[in-house]
C-alpha positions in Angstrom: 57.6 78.5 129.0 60.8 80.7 128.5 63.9 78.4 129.2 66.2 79.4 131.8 69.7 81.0 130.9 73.2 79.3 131.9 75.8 81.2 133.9 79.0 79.3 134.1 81.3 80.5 136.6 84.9 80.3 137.4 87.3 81.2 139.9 90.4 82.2 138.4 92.2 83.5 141.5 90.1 85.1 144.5 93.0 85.4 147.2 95.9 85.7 144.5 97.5 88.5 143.1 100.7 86.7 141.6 101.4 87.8 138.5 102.5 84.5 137.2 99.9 82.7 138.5 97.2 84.5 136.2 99.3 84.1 133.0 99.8 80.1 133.5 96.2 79.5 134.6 95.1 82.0 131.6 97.2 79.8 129.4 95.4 76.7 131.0 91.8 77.9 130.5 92.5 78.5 126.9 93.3 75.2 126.3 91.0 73.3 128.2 87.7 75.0 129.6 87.5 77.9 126.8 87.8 75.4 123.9 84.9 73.3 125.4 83.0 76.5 125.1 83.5 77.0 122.4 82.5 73.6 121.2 79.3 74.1 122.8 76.0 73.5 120.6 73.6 75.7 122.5 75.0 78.9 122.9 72.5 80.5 125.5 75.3 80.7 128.1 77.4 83.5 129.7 80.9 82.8 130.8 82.0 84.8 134.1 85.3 84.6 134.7 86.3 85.9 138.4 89.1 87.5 139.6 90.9 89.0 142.2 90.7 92.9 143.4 94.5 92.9 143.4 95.3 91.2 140.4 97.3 92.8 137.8 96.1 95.4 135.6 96.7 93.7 132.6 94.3 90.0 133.7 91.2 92.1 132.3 92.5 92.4 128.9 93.7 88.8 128.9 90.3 87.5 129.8 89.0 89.6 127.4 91.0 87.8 124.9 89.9 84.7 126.7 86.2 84.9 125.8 86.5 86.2 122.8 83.5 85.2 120.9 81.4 84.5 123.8 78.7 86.2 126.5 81.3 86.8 129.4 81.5 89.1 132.6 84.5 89.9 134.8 83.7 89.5 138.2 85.9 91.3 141.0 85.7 89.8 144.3 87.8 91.1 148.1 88.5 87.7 149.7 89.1 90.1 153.0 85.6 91.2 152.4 83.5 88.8 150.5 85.5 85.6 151.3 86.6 83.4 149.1 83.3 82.1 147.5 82.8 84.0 144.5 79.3 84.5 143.6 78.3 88.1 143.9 74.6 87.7 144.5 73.4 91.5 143.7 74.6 90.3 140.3 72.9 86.9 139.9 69.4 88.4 141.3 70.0 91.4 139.2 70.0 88.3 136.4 67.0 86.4 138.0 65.1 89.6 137.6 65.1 89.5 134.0 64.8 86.3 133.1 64.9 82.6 134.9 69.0 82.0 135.0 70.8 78.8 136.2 73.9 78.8 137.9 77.0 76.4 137.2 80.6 76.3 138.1 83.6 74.8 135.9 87.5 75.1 137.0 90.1 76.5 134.5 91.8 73.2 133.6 88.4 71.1 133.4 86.1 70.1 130.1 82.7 70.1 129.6 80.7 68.2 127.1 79.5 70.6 123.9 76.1 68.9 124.6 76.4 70.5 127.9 74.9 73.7 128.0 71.6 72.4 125.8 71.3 69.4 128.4 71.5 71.7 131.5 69.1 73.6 130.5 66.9 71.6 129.2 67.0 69.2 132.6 66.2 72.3 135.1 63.3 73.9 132.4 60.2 73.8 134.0 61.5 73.2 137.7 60.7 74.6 140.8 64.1 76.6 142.5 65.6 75.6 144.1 66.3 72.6 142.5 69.9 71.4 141.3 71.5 68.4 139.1 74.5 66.7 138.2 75.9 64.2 135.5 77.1 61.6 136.7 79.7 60.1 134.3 82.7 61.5 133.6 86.0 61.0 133.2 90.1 61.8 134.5 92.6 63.2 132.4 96.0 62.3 132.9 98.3 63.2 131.1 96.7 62.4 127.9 94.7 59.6 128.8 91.0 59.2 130.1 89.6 57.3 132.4 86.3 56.7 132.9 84.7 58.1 136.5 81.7 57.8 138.2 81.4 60.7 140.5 77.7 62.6 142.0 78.5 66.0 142.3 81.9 66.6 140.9 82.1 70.3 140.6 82.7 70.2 136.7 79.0 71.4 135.5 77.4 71.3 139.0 74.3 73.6 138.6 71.7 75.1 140.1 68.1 77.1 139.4 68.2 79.2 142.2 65.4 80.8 143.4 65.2 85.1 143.2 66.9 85.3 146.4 70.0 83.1 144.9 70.7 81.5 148.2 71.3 78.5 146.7 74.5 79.0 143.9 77.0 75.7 142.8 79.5 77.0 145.8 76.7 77.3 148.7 78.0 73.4 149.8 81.0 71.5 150.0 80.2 69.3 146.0 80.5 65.5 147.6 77.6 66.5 149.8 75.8 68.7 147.8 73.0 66.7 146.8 72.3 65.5 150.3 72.4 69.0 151.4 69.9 70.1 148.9 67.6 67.1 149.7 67.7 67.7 153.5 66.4 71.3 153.2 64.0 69.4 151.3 65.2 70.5 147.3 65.1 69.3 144.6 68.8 67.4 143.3 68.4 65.2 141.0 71.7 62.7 139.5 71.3 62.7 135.9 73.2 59.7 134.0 74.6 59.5 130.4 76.5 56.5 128.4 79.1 59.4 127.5 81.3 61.1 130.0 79.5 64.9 130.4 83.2 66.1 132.1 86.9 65.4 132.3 88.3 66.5 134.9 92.2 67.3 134.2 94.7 65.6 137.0 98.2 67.2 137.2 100.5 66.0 139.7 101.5 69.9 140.4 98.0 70.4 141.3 96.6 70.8 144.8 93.8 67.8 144.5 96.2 65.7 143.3 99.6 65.7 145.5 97.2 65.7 148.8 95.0 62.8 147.5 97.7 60.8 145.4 95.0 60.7 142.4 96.2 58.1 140.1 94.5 55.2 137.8 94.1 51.7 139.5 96.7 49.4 138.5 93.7 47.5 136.7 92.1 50.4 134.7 92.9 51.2 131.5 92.1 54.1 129.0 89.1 54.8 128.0 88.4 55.5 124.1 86.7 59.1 123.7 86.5 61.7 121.3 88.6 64.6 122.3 86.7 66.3 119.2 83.2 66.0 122.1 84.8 68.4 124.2 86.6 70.9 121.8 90.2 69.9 122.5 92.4 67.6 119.4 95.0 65.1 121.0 97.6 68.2 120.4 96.2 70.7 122.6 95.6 67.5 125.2 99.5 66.9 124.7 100.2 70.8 124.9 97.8 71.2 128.3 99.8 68.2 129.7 102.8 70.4 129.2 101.6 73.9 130.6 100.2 72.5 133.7 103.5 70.6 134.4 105.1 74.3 134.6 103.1 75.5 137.0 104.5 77.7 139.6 105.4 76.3 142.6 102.8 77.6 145.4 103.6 78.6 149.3 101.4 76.2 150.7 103.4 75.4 154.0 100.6 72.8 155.1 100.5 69.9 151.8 97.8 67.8 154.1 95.0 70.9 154.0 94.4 72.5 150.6 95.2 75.5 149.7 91.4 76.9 149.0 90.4 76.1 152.4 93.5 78.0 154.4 92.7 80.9 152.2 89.1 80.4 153.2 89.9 79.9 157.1 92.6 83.3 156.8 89.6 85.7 154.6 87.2 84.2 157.3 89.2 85.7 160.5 89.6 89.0 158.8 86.1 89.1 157.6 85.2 88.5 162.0 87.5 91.0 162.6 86.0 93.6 160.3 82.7 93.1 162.1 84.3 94.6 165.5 81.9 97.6 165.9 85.2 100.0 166.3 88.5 98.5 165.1 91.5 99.1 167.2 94.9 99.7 165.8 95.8 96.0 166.7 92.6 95.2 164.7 94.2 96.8 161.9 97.9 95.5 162.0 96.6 91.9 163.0 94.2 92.7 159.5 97.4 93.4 157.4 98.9 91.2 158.9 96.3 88.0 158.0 96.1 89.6 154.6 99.9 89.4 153.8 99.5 85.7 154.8 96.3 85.1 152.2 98.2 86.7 149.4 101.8 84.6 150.1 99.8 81.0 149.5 
């Protein structure tokens, strides 16, 4: 039975073209997500790292430099014409062609568990796709602290085995409801639990999560003992992420109670409608430019 390949994916700015934005997340991914990679015992994974159309010309060299050492792909995505999800299917049933491939997604500023990749795969080996899983245990970084956290179907290491149409991809569902999703259409998702945490997920109060939802530890918690060493990082380059991510540019979001992802998602949406008129009218067009302006100045 030939084991399944792991694509990790992750957004790193579909509706942004800012050039500061791609150097501070760049700077962010290279010290949290790329040094979990790195860390990783099985190495039978590509990294794709996806981008914007109208980023700067120099973001390709810089992830590049990024990966270094690693399977990678670049992935260039419209939001005006794909949307905002970024998955490009011809690629991932191009990838389900030549051998059985699993899906997963990972933000920039998140860790995964070097035992990860070997786990993943070895949990969806053998299973019939569509069929998807997620560990369980986890834990929040603030600062440079961690607390533990129980949370189904955080989006750190979310995967799937899709089947060769790749309907089914990590992004299809909004991730608290994924697994009910995938059981209702009557898949496979299965919860899988571990005495370790298999993700931290990093908590910035600049962040968009955090300043809608407040995230914070209980007054009664406190921080949980775990080897940075597990997930690539040293308590230096936990102390030196703390600092990055409290530098971050300020964003335009206008509306601090809706996140940012989704009015980017609801503006590529309306030109994407738009686009479908049979013969677009020069209204069609301004009103076009005119949504696009608005995605790219969030």
């Amino acid at each position: 039975m030939t084991e399944p390949w792991l694509v990790l994916i992750t957004r790193m700015g579909v509706g942004i073209s800012r050039d500061a934005y791609y150097r501070h997340r760049i700077r962010v991914a290279e010290l949290a997500l790329a040094r979990s990679l790195r860390a990783q015992t099985d190495r039978s994974f590509t990294w794709v790292l996806v981008r914007d159309v109208r980023a700067p010309a120099w973001v390709d060299h810089e992830l590049e430099r990024l990966a270094t050492g690693m399977s990678f792909d670049i992935w260039k995505r419209d939001p005006t014409v794909e949307g905002i999800n970024p998955v490009d299917r011809p690629a991932v049933r191009a990838m389900i062609a030549q051998r059985p491939t699993i899906l997963s997604r990972c933000d920039d500023d998140d860790f995964l568990h070097r035992s990860y990749v070997g786990r993943t795969r070895g949990e969806l080996t053998g299973r019939t796709p569509p069929s998807a899983v997620t560990f369980v245990q986890g834990g929040y970084l603030f600062g440079t602290e961690v607390y533990r956290k129980r949370y189904p179907w955080f989006t750190a290491g979310l995967a799937v085995l899709p089947d060769e149409r790749a309907h089914i991809t990590p992004y299809l569902f909004n991730h608290p409801s994924f697994g009910r999703e995938m059981r209702s259409k009557g898949f496979e998702a299965r919860e899988i639990r571990n005495t370790h945490p298999m993700w931290l997920r990093t908590v910035s109060a600049t962040s968009d999560s955090a300043s809608r939802r407040r995230l914070h530890p209980h007054f009664w918690q406190r921080p949980a003992s775990v080897d940075l060493g597990e997930f690539g990082a040293t308590d230096d380059s936990i102390a030196l992420l703390a600092r990055t991510l409290a530098m971050a540019p300020v964003s335009g979001n206008a509306q601090p109670g809706r996140s940012l992802l989704a009015q980017k998602w609801a503006l590529a949406q309306q030109i994407r409608t738009i686009r479908k008129t049979p013969v677009p009218s020069a209204e069609d067009e301004a009103e076009i430019q005119r949504l696009t302006s608005a995605l790219y100045d969030l």
